[in-house]
Wavefront OBJ file of the C-alpha trace (Angstrom):
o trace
v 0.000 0.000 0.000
v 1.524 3.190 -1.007
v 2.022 5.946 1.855
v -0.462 8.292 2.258
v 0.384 12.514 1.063
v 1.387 14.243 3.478
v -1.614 16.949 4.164
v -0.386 20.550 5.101
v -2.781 22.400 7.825
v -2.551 25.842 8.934
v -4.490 29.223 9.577
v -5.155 30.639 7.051
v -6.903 34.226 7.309
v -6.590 35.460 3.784
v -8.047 32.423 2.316
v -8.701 33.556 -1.982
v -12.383 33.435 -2.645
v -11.266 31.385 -5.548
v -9.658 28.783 -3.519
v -12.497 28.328 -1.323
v -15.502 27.987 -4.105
v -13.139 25.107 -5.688
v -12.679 23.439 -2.627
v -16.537 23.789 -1.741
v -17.523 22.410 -4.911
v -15.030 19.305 -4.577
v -16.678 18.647 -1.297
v -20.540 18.453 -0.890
v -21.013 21.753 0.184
v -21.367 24.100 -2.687
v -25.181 23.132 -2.985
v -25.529 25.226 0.099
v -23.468 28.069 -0.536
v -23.666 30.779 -2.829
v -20.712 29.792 -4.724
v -22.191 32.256 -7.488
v -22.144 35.120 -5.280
v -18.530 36.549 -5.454
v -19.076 39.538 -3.123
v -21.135 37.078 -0.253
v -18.450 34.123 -0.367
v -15.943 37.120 0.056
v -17.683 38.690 2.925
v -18.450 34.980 4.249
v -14.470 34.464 4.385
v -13.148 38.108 5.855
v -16.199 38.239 8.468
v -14.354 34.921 9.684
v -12.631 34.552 13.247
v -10.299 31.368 11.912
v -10.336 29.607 8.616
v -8.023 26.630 9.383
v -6.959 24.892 6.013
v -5.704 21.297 4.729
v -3.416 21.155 1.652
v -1.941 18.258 0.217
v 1.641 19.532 -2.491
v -0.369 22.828 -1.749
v -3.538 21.915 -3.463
v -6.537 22.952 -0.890
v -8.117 19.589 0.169
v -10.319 20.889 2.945
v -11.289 24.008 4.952
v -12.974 25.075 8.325
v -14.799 28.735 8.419
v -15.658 29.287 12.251
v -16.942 32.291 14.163
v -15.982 32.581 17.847
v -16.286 35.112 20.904
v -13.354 32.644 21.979
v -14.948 32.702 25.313
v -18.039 30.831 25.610
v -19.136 29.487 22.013
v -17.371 28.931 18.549
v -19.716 28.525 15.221
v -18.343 26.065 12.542
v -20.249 27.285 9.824
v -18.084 25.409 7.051
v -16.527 22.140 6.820
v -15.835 21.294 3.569
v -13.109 17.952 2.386
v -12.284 17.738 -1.091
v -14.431 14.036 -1.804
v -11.185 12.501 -2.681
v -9.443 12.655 -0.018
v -12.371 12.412 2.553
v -11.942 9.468 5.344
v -8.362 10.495 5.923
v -9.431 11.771 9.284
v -9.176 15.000 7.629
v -12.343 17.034 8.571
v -11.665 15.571 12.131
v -8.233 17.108 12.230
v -9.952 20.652 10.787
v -12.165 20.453 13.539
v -9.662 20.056 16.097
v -7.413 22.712 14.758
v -10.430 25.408 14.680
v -11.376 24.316 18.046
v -8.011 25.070 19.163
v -7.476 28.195 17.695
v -10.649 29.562 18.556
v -10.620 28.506 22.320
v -10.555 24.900 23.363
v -12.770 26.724 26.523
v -15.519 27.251 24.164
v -18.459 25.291 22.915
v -18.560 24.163 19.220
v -21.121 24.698 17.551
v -21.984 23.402 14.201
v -25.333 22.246 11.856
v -24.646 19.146 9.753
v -25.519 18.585 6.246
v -27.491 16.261 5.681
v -25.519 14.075 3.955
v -23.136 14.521 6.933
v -25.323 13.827 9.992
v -24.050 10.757 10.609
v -20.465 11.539 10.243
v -20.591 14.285 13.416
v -21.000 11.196 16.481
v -18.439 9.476 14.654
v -15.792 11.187 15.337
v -17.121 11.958 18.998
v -19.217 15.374 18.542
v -22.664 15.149 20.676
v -25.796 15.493 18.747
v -28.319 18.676 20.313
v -31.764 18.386 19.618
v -33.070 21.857 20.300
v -31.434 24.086 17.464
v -33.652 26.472 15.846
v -32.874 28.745 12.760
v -34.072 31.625 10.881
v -33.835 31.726 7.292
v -32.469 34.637 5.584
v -35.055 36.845 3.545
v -35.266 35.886 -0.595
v -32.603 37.894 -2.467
l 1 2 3 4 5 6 7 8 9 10 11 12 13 14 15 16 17 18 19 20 21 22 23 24 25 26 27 28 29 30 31 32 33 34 35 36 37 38 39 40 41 42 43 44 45 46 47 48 49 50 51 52 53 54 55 56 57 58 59 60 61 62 63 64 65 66 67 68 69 70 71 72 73 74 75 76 77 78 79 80 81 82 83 84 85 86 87 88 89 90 91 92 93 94 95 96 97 98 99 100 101 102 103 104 105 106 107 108 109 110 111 112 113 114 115 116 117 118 119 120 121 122 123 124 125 126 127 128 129 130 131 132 133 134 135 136 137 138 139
């Protein structure tokens, strides 16, 4: 079995728009972002408190996009792993990197996709049932 790439992660704060969009649409989240929206998905990335990244020979394989106070909660809005390279422990590792960087003394917080939901108490991440949302108005 050949060795696995070795995958790159750091903080990355000045993520490019265009990096993220590709990334989102190798993963299964562009469906529910507006990767058409230049000017949101731009305003998405610099109203970020840490966008931790995974590269693998400096191709971006996977991002995190959290807001934190980074002293009581931290919102994972985005988790996104290039499909190919997903089950690599990855997203885990993205997840514990944010968490980190944001304050290990704060909550997480994140909503699953649903093709994700079962993913989450797999890698040890407690489900909440009493979440509520409000949409944003049409554009």
């Amino acid at each position: 079995m050949a060795d696995s790439p070795t995958v790159d992660y750091q903080l990355e704060p000045q993520l490019s728009a265009d990096e993220f969009v590709d990334v989102l649409r190798r993963s299964t989240l562009a469906e529910r972002r507006p990767v058409d929206d230049p000017p949101r998905i731009e305003g998405m990335l610099r109203g970020a408190d840490v966008i931790a990244t995974a590269r693998i020979a400096g191709q971006l394989v996977g991002v995190s996009r959290a807001i934190t106070d980074s002293h009581y909660c931290t919102y994972l809005s985005d988790l996104a792993v290039d499909r190919e390279h997903q089950g690599r422990g990855i997203g885990r590792e993205l997840i514990r990197r944010t968490h980190q960087a944001a304050g290990e003394q704060t909550t997480l917080i994140l909503i699953a996709a649903p093709a994700a939901r079962s993913y989450y108490p797999h890698i040890g991440l407690e489900p909440h049932d009493s979440c509520w949302i409000v949409r944003p108005a049409a554009r």
